[in-house]
C-alpha positions as CSV (number, residue, x, y, z in Angstrom):
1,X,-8.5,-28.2,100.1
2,X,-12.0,-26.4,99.7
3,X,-11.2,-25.5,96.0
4,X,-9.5,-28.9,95.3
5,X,-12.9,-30.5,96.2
6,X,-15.1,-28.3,94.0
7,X,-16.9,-30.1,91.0
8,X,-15.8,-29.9,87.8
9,X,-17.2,-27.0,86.0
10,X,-20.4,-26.9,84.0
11,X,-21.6,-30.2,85.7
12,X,-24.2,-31.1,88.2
13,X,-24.8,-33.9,90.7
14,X,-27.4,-36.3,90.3
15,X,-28.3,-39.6,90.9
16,X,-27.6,-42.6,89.2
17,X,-29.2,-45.7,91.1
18,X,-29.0,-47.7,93.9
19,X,-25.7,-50.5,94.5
20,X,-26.9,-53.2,95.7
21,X,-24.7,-54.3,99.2
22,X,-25.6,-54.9,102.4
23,X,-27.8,-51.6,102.8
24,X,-28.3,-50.5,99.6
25,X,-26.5,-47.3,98.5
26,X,-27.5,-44.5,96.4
27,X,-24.5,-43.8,93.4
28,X,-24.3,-40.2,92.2
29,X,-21.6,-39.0,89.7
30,X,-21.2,-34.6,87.9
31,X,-22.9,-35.2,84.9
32,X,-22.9,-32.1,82.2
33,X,-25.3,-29.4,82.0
34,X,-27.6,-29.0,79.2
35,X,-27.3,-26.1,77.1
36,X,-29.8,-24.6,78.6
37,X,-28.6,-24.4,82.3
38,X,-25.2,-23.6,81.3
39,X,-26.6,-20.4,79.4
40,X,-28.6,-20.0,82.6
41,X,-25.5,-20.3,85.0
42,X,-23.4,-17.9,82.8
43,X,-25.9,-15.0,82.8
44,X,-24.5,-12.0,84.6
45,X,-26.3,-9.0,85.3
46,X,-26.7,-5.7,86.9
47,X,-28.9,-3.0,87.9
48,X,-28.9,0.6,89.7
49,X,-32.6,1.8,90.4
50,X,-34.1,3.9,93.2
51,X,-37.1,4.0,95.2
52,X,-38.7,7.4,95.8
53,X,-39.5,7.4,99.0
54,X,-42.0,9.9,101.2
55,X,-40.8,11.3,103.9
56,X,-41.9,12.4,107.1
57,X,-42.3,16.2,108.0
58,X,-39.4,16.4,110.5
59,X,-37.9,19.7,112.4
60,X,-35.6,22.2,110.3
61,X,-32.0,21.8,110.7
62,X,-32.1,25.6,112.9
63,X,-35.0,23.8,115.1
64,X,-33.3,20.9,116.2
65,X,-30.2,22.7,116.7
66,X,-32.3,24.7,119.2
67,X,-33.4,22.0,121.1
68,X,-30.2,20.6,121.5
69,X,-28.6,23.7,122.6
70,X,-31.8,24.0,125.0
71,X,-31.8,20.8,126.5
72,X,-29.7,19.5,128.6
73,X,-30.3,15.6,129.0
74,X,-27.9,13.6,127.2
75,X,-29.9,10.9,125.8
76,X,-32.1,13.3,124.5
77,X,-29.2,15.4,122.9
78,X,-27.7,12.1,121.3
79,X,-31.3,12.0,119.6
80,X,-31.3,15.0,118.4
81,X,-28.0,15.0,117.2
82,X,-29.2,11.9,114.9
83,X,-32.2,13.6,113.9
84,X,-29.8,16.5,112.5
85,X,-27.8,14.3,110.8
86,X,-30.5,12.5,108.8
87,X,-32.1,16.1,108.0
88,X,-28.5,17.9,106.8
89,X,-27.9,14.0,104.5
90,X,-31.3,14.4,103.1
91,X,-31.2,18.2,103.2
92,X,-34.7,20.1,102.1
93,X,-36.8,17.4,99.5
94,X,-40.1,15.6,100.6
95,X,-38.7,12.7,98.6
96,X,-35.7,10.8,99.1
97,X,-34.2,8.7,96.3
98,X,-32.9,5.6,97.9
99,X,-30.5,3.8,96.0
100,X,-31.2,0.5,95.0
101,X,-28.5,-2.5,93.9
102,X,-29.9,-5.6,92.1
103,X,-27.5,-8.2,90.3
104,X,-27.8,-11.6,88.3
105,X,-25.1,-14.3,89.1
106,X,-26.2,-17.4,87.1
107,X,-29.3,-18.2,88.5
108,X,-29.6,-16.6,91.4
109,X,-30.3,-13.3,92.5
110,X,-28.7,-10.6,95.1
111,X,-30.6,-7.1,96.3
112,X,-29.1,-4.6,98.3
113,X,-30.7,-1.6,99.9
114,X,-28.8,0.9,102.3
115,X,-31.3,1.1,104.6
116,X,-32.6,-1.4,107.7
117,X,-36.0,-3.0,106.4
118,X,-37.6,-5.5,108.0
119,X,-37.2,-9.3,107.5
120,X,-40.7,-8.6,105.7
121,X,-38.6,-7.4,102.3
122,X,-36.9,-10.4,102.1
123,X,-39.7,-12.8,103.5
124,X,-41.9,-11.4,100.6
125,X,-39.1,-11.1,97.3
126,X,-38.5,-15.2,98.2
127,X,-42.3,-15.6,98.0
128,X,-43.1,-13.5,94.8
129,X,-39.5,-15.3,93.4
130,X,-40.0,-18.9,94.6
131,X,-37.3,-21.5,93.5
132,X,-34.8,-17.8,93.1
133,X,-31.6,-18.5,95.1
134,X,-32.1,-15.1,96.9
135,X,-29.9,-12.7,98.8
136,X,-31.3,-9.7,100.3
137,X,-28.7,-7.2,102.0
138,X,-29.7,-4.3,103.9
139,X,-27.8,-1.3,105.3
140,X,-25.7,-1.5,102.2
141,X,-23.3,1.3,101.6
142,X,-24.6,3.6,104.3
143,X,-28.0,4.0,106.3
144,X,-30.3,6.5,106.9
145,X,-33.4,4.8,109.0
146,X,-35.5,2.5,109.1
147,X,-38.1,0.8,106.8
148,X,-41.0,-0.6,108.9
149,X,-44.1,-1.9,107.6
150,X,-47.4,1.1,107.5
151,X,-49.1,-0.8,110.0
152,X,-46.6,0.1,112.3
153,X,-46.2,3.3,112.6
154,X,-48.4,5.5,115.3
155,X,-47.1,2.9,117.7
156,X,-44.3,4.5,119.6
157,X,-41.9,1.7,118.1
158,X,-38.2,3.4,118.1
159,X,-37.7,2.4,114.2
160,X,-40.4,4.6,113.2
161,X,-39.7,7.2,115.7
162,X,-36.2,7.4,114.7
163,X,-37.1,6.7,110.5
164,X,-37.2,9.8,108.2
165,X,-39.5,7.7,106.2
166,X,-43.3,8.3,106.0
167,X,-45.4,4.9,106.3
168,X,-45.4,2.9,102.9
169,X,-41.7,3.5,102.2
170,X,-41.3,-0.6,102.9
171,X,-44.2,-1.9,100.6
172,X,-43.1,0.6,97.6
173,X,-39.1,-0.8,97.9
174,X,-40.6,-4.2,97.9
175,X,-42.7,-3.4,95.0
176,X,-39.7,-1.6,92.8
177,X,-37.3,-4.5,93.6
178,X,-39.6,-7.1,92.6
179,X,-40.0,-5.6,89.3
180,X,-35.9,-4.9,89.2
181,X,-35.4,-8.7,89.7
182,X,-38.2,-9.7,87.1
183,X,-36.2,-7.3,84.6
184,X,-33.0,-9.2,85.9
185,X,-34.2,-13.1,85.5
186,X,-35.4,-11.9,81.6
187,X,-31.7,-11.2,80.8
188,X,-30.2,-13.5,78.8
C-alpha cells in the first residue's frame, strides 16, 4: 500500500488554486520537476574523511592493569576495565584519527561519526546548512567516548571523565564535517 501511494517519479506537489464549494478548497496535483531539481534530486555522493582528534594523557595499559588487580570495588574495576579498552583500541598515539562518513542523496545530506557527540554537532551543521534536509548519526560503526563541548570539561561530568578526548575534539568534528558537506552539496 505505502509504495502504491508514492508519487510518480520526478514530480512534485504543488498548488493549483482554490475550488470554489461550500468552504473553499485548496486543489494540488504532481507536476514535473524542472531540469534543474531533477539534476539536483539525482546527485549521489560520498565521502570518507577523518578528524584528528587530541587526546587526553590517560594511564598506560601496565598502570591500569595495576589498579585493577589492586582494587577491589567492582564499580571501580568495571571503570577501569573501560579505560583499558579505550587505551589497547587507540594503542600509543596522542592523536586519534576518527573516521568520518558523509554522503549526498539528492538534496539532502547524511553524517555519521562513531562516536557520542552532543546534540550540539547536529544543532550547529542544520544552522551552518539551513534549508539542507540533514541527518546526523552518531556512534556509527563503533564508539570510543564521548565528544562534549570544551566548556565542559573540568566539571566532573561522567562523559568527559570517561572520554579519551582532550577538550576541542567536538568543535574541530563540527568544523571538518561542515567543510565535508560543503564539498558534498558542490557535486554535481
Amino acid at each position: 500500500a505505502a509504495l502504491t501511494a508514492l508519487p510518480p517519479a520526478a514530480t512534485q506537489f504543488v498548488y493549483t488554486g482554490i475550488m470554489p464549494s461550500g468552504a473553499d478548497l485548496g486543489t494540488w496535483a504532481h507536476q514535473p520537476l524542472g531540469e534543474a531539481q531533477r539534476h539536483a534530486a539525482e546527485c549521489l555522493a560520498a565521502r570518507l574523511g577523518e578528524v584528528e582528534l587530541a587526546r587526553k594523557p590517560l594511564p598506560s595499559v601496565e598502570a591500569l592493569r595495576a589498579q585493577m588487580a589492586a582494587s577491589d570495588n567492582r564499580r571501580e574495576q568495571e571503570k577501569l576495565r573501560r579505560r583499558l579498552f579505550i587505551q589497547q583500541t587507540l594503542g600509543s598515539d596522542t592523536v586519534h584519527r576518527m573516521p568520518i562518513w558523509t554522503w549526498r542523496l539528492g538534496q539532502a545530506v547524511v553524517v555519521a561519526i562513531p562516536n557520542e557527540p552532543y546534540s550540539v554537532l547536529q544543532q550547529e551543521l542544520r544552522r551552518r546548512f539551513a534549508g539542507v534536509p540533514l541527518v546526523v548519526m552518531g556512534v556509527t560503526n563503533g564508539t570510543l567516548g564521548y565528544l562534549a563541548p570544551a566548556g565542559l570539561y573540568d566539571q566532573g561530568l561522567y562523559q568527559e571523565q570517561q572520554s579519551p578526548y582532550a577538550p576541542g575534539g567536538l568543535e574541530k568534528t563540527i568544523d571538518v564535517l561542515a567543510v565535508e558537506v560543503a564539498e558534498l552539496l558542490r557535486a554535481d
